[in-house]
N, C-alpha and C positions, 0 to 999 in steps of 0.2 A: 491660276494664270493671272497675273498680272500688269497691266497692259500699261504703257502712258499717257497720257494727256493727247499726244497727238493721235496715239491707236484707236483710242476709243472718239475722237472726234472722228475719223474717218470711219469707222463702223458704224457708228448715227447717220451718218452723211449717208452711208450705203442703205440703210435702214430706210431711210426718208424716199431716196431713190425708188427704193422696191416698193414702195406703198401708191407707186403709179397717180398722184391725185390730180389734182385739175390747179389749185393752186398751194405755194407752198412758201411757210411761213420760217426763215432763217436766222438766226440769233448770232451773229459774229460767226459764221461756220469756221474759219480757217484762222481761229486767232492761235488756238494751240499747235498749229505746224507753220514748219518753216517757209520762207517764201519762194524755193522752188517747188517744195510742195503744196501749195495753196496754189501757185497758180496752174500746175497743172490738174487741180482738182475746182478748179473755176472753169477751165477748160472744157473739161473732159465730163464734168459734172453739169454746169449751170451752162454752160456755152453747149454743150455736146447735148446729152440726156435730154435733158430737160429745156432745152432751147425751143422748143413750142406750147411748153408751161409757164402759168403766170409765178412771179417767184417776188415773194417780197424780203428782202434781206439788209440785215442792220451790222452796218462794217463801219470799221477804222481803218481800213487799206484804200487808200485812194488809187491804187493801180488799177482797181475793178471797176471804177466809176465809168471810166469812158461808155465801156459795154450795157451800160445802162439805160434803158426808157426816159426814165425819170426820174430825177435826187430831188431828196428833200433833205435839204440839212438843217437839222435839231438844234438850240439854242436853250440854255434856260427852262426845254418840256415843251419848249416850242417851235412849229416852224418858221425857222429864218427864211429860206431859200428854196425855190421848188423851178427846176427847171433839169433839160438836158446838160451834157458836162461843157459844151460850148455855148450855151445859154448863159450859164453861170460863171464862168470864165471871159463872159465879155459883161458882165454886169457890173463887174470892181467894186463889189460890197464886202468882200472879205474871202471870199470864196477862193481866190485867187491866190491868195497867202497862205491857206494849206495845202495847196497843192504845191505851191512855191517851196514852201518845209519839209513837206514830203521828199520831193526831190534832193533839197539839199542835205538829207539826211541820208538817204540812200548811195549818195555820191560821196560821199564820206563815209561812210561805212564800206564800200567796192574800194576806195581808195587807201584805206586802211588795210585788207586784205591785200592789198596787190602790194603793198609796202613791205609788208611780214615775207611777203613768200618771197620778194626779190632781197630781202634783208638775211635770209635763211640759204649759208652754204655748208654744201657737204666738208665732213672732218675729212682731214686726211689719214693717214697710220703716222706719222710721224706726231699730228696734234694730240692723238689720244693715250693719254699719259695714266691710265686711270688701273690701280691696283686689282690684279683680277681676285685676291685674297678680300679685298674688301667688298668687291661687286660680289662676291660669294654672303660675305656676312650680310648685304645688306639684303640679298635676294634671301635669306636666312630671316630677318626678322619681317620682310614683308612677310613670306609665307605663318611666320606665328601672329602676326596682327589679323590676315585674313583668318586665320584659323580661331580665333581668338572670338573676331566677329560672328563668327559664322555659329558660335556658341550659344553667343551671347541674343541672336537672333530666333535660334533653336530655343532657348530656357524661357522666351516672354511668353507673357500669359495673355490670351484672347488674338489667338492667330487669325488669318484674315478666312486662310484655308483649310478647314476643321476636317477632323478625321469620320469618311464615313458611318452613318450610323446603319445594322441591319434591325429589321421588328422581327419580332421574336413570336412563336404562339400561334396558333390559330388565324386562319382567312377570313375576317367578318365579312358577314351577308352582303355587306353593301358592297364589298367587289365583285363576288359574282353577278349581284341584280344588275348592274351597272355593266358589266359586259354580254348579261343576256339582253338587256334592255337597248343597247345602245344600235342595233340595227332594226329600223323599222318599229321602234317602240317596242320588241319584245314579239313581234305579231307570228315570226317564224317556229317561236319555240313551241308552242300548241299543236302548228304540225308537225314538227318533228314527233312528238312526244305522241299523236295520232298513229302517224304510221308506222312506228315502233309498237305501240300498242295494236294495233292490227296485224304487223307481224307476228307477234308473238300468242294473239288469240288463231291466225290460221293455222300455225304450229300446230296447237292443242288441238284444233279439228281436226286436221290431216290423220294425226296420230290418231283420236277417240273416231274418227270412219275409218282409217282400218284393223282398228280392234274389234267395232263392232258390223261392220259387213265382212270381212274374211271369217271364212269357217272357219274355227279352232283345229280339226284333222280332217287327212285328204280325205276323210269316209264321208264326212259333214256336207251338207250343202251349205251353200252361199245361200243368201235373203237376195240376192239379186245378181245380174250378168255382171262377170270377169271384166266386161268391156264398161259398162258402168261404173263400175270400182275406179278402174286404173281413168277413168275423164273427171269423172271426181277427184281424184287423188292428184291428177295433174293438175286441175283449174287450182285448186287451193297451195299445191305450191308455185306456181307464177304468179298469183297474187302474194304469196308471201315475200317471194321475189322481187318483185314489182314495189312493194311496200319496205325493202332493206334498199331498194335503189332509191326509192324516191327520201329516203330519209337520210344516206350519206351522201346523197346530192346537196341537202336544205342542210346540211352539218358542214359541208366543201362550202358553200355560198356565204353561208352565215359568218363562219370565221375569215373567209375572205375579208367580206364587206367591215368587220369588228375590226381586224387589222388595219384595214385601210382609214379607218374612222380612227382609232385610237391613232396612226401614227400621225393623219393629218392633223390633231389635236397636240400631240407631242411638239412637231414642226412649229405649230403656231405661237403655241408658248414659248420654247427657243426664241425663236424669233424678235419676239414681242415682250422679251424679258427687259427687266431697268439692266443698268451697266455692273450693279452691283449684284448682281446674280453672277455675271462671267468673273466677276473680282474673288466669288467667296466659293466658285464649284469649277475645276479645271476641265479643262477640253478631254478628257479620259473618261471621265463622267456621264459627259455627256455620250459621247461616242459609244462607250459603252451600254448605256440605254437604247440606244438610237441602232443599235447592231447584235447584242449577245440577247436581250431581254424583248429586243422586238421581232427575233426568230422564234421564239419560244413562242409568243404572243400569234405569231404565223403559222405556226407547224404541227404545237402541241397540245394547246389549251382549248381548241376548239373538237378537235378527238377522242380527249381525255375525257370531255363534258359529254363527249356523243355518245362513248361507251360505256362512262357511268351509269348514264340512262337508260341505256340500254340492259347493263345485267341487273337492276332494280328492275326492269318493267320482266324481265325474265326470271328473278325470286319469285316475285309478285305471282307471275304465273303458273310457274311450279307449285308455289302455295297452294293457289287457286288449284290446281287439276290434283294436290294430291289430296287436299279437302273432301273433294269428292267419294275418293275410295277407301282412305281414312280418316279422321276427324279428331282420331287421337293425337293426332301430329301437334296441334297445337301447345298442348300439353306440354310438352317438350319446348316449341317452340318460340313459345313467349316467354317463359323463365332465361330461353340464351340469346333472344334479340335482349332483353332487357338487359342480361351482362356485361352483352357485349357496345350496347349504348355507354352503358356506368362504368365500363372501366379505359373506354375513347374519351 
């Protein structure tokens, strides 16, 4: 996207606007646009907006001086003149002579304009005499010179607007630490990772009290009352229950608050980018960050991390409970974690 001299003056100017300060410091704002557009952006901007802000600003447009506190006009690096625009205008030290130029510059120039358009009359049919054979050829080689250019434009080396680049490979550590980190310091993921881990130790209780209070056959007694069984059996699944709510609540929260964090940090930069950022990456770019990768960012990365966790802390466990009644297991199982590490 690239913009002109006067776009990008008026996106500064909007830039400075939104930074709300208290006083604000202007460098010829309106010299790159024209003078219906300058003065409605004196207007609307410095008269409007910011009309209960201090604003100090260095122009060569003597149309804005009237609206002025107080001019100081610069000489040699110094100042000549420091007063209101009718202060200075009854002082007859010089001051008076550019304003004086101004003017008749301005007035020549409207008078020149209004000369051209009253000097421009329409052809009639009868004046235009003009070969349609030849208006063909010549709309004929306009279209090969544009096409020509448009070549020639295409073939230079070091374009302003470079083709995007994707990374290739692997997610290093430091994106994910950086998005587990970035709400709260990191303080939620411990709980998450608690009560998933406590889900998945009530599991294995549930399970090992009732293999080992139900009698193995109806002939068998129970080690304790029916009604004991099933209050135990119920407390450890509401806690288990209790412990998968409390942890896809802190997994809902957390990727909230991450999104909201990551996108207010996106916004900022935009925002707060040089001119030459919008000159070398188009508005497509952007927008597309800003919408296709910040729904992923909202929907699925916080889920995907929840449920990771979740079926490691559930290997884990299985491990753990089938350790106990086997031990051979490992045997087996360390030779195809380690495969399966060496060939990811």
């Amino acid at each position: 996207m690239n913009m002109s001299g006067g776009q990008k003056q008026r996106i500064q100017l909007a830039r400075v606007v939104y930074q709300d300060a208290d006083i604000y410091l202007l460098n010829d704002p309106f010299s790159a646009v024209d003078a219906h557009t300058g003065t409605q952006l004196f207007e609307d901007c410095l008269m409007g907006i910011l009309k209960d802000k201090t604003i100090l600003y260095v122009t060569h447009q003597v149309e804005f001086l009237p609206a002025a506190d107080l001019i100081l006009v610069m000489q040699n690096g110094r100042i000549a003149q420091a007063g209101t625009f009718e202060e200075l205008l009854k002082q007859n030290i010089g001051f008076e002579v550019l304003v004086g130029a101004h003017s008749q510059a301005l007035e020549s120039i409207l008078s020149v304009e209004s000369s051209s358009r009253t000097s421009q009359q329409p052809t009639t049919d009868g004046e235009c005499n003009t070969d349609p054979s030849s208006d063909a050829e010549l709309l004929h080689i306009k279209h090969e010179l544009e096409h020509n250019l448009s070549l020639e434009i295409t073939e230079k080396e070091g374009r302003l607007v470079q083709d995007e680049e994707r990374e290739k490979g692997g997610i290093g550590k430091e994106v994910y630490w950086s998005y587990l980190t970035i709400v709260k310091g990191g303080a939620l993921v411990p709980i998450i990772l608690l009560a998933q881990s406590s889900f998945q130790v009530l599991q294995v209780a549930s399970n090992y009290w009732m293999a080992c209070a139900c009698p193995p056959t109806c002939s068998s007694e129970s080690i304790t009352g029916m009604n004991f069984i099933l209050l135990v059996y119920v407390l450890l699944s509401v806690g288990s229950s209790l412990c998968v709510l409390l942890r896809s609540t802190l997994v809902a929260i957390a990727g909230l608050l991450a999104s909201q964090k990551f996108f207010t940090n996106m916004l900022h930069s935009v925002l707060c980018a040089p001119m030459e950022f919008f000159d070398s990456t188009t508005t497509g770019r952007i927008l597309n960050r800003a919408s296709t990768d910040q729904s992923v960012v909202d929907l699925e990365i916080a889920n995907k991390l929840g449920w990771c966790a979740s079926s490691v802390i559930q290997i884990l466990g299985t491990i753990a409970a089938m350790s106990q009644v086997a031990c051979d297991v490992f045997i087996i199982f360390i030779p195809v974690t380690a495969i399966c590490i060496w060939y990811q």
